[in-house]
C-alpha positions as CSV (number, residue, x, y, z in Angstrom):
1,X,-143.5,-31.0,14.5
2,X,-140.1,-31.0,16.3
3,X,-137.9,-33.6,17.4
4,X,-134.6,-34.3,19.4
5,X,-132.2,-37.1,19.3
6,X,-128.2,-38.4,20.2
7,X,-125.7,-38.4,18.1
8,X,-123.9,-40.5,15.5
9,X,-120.7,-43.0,16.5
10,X,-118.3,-40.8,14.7
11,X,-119.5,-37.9,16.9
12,X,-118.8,-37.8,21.0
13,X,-121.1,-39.2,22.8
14,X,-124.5,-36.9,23.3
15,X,-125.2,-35.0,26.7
16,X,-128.3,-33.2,27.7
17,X,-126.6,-31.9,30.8
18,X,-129.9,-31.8,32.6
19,X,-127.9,-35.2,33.0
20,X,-125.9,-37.7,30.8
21,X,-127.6,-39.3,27.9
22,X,-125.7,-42.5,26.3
23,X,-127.2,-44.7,23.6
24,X,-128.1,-48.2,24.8
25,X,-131.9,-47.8,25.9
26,X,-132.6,-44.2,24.9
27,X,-135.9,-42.3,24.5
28,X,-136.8,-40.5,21.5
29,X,-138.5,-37.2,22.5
30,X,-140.6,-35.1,19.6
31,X,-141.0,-31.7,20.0
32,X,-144.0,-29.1,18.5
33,X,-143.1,-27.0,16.4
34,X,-146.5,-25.5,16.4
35,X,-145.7,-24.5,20.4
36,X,-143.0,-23.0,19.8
37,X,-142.1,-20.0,22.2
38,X,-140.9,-17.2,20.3
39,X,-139.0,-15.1,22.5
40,X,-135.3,-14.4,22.5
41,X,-135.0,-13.1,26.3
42,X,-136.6,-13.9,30.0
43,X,-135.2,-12.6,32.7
44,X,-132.6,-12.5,33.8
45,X,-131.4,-14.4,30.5
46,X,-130.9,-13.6,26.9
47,X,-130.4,-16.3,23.9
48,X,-129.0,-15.6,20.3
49,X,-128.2,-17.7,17.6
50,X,-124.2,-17.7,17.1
51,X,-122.8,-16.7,14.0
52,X,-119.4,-16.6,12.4
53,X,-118.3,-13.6,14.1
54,X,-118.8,-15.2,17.6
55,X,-116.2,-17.7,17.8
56,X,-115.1,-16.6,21.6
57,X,-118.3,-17.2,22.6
58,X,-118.4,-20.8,20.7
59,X,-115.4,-21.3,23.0
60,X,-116.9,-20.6,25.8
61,X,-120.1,-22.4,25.2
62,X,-116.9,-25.7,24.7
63,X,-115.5,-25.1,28.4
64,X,-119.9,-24.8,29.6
65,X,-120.2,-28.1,28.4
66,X,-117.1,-29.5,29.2
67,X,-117.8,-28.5,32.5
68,X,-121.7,-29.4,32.6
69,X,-120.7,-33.0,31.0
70,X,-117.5,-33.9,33.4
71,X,-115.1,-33.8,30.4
72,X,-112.8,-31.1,29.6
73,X,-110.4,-32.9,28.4
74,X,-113.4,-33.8,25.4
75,X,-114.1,-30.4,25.0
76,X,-111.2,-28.3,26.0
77,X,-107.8,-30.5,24.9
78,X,-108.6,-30.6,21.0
79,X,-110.6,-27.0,20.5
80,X,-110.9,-26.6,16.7
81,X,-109.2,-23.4,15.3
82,X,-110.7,-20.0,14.8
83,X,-111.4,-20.9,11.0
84,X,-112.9,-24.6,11.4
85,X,-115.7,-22.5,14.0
86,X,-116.5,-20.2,12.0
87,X,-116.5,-22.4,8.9
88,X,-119.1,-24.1,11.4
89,X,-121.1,-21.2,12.4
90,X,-121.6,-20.1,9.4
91,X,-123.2,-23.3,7.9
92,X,-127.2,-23.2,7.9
93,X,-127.3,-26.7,8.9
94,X,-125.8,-25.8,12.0
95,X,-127.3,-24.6,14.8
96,X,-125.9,-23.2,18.3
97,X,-127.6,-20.6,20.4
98,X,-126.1,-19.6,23.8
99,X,-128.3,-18.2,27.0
100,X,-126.4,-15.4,28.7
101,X,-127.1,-14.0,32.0
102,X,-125.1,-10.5,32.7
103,X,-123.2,-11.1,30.1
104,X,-121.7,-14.5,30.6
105,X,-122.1,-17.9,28.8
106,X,-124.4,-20.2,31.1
107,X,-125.5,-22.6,28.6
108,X,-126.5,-23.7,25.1
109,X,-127.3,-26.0,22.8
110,X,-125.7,-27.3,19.2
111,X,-128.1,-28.6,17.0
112,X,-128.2,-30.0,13.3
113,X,-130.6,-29.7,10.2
114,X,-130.9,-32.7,8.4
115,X,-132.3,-32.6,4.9
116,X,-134.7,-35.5,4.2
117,X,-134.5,-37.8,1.6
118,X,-138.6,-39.1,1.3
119,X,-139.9,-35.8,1.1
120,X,-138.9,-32.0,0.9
121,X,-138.3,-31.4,4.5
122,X,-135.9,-31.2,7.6
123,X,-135.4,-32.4,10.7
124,X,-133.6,-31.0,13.3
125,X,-131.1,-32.9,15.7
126,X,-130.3,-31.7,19.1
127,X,-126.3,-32.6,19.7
128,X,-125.8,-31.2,23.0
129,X,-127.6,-29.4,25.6
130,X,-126.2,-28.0,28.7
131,X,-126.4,-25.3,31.0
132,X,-124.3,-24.4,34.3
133,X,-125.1,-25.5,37.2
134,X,-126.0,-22.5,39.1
135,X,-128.5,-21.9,36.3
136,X,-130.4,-25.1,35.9
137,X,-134.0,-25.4,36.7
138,X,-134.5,-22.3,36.3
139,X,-136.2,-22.4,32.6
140,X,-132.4,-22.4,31.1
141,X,-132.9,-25.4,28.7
142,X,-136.8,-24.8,28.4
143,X,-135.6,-21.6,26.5
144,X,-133.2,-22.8,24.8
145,X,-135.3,-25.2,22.9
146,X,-138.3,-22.6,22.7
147,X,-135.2,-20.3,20.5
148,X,-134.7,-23.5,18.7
149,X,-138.3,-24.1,17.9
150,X,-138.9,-20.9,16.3
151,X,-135.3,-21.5,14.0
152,X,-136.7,-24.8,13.0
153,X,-139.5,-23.3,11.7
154,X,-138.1,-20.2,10.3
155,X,-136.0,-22.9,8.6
156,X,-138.8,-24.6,7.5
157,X,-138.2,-28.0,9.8
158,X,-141.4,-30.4,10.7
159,X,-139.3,-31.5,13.9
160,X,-137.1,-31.2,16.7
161,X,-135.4,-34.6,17.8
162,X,-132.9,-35.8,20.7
163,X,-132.3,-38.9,23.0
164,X,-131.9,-38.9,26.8
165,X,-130.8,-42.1,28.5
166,X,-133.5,-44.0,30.2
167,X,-131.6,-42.4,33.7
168,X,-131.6,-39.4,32.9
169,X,-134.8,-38.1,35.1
170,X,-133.9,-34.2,34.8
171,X,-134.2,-34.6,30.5
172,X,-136.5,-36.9,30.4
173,X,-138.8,-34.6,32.6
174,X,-138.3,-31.8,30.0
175,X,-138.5,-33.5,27.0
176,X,-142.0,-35.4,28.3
177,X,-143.1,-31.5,28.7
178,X,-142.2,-30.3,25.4
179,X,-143.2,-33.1,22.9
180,X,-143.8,-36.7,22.1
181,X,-141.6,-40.0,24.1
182,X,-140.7,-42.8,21.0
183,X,-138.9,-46.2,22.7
184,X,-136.0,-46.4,20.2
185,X,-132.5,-48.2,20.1
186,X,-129.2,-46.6,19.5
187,X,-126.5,-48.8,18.2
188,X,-123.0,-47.6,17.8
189,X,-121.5,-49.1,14.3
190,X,-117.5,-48.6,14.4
191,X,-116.1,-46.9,11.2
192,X,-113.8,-49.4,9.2
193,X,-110.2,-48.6,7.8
């Protein structure tokens, strides 16, 4: 199985960019891994898996969701350097495949494998989802998590998690299509210094 979920305090807050997804009254969605699409291209889009080598890309995948999310000053002011992304996109653990369409970056997700403690087995979390508005409902994000669903279980994960806030009608929609709706509550726990 696959799930999807938000994101930790110490990380910015989590987007689906099929809308805006904050913590207080969230939805856990589970996703299949057993349904999982595997299929790297529908027309008139392609998705890949980023790697080390692709940190222009990464970049621009910063400035889609910047854009998606309403903040560019989040994901634009303070872009790591060339080293710390490819440190990133090198890891295993971390997950970020892009959906091009002639070419050009039009959305993506970042994604996180979590190792479990209880048993031999990962989870994965999506981070961020987004795509650019002149591509949305039009499968974008549906693929997107398809690519990520066969990852997971090339990497051995029993599920795909993420949160969408309760308002968030466009991600909830998906999610409800893909897997499994758990009522959960997020709570934000500052880090002391």
């Amino acid at each position: 199985m696959a799930a999807i979920k938000a994101n930790s305090p110490s990380l910015p807050p989590y987007r689906s960019r099929l809308g805006f997804c904050s913590y207080a009254g969230t939805r856990r969605h589970r996703l299949g891994l057993a349904d999982a699409a595997f299929f790297v291209k529908t027309a008139p889009y392609v998705y890949r898996r980023l790697s080390a080598s692709d940190i222009a890309l990464m970049k621009r995948l910063l400035f889609v969701f910047g854009e998606a999310f309403n903040e560019l000053d989040t994901y634009q002011d303070a872009v790591p350097t060339d080293a710390y992304l490819a440190r990133l996109l090198e890891r295993r653990d971390f997950i970020c495949i892009v959906g091009f369409s002639e070419g050009a970056v039009i959305g993506g997700l970042a994604a996180y494998e979590l190792e479990k403690f209880e048993q031999d087995r990962r989870e994965i979390y999506i981070y961020d989802l987004a795509v650019s508005e002149p591509h949305r409902r039009k499968g974008v994000a549906t693929a997107l998590i398809h690519e990520l669903q066969r990852i997971a279980a090339e990497q051995r994960a029993y599920v795909i998690f993420v949160q969408a806030d309760r308002g968030d009608h466009p991600a909830i929609r998906l999610y409800e299509s893909l897997g499994t709706r758990e009522d959960v509550y997020h709570f934000d726990i500052p880090v002391t210094r």
